[in-house]
N, C-alpha and C positions, 0 to 999 in steps of 0.2 A: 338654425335653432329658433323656435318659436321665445318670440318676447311675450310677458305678460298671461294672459287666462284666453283663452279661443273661448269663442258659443262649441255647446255642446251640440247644438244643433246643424251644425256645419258640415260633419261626416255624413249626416242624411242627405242636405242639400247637391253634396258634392256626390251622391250615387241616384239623383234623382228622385227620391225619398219625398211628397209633399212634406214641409213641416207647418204648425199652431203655433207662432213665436208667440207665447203673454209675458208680459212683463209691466210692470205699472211705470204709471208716467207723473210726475218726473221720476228717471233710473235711479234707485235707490244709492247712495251716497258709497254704501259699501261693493255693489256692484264691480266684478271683475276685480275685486282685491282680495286679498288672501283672509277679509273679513267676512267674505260673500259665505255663510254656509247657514245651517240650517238655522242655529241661535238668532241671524237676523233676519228672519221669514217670519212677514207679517202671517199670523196665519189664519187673520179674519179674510184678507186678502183672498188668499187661499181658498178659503172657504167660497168665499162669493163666483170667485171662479170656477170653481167645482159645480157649483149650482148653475152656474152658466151652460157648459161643458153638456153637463148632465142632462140640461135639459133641451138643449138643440139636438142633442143625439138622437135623444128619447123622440123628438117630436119630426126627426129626421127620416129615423128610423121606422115611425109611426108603433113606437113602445106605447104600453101603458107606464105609467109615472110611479114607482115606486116611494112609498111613503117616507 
């Protein structure tokens, strides 16, 4: 029986799946405890990362940049 919260990203790695692990540094306090849910997501965080995301794809993919 699994102790504690697994990465959800684990199931991918383990079929070969690349994964994008983000997560901020330092791990946030609530991380992997039963307080980890959406109430404690930074979501400026979030935000910045989206922007990130969005736009190495975009420039990846050679997109035009949607406003």
């Amino acid at each position: 029986m699994m102790q504690g919260i697994e990465d959800d990203h684990i199931p991918f790695i383990d079929r070969g799946v690349p994964v994008l692990h983000l997560i901020p540094l330092p791990f946030p306090p609530q991380w992997h405890t039963l307080e980890d849910n959406l109430e404690n997501v930074d979501m400026r965080t979030v935000r910045d990362l989206q922007l990130l995301v969005a736009g190495f794809v975009s420039r990846y993919l050679v997109l035009n940049p949607v406003a």
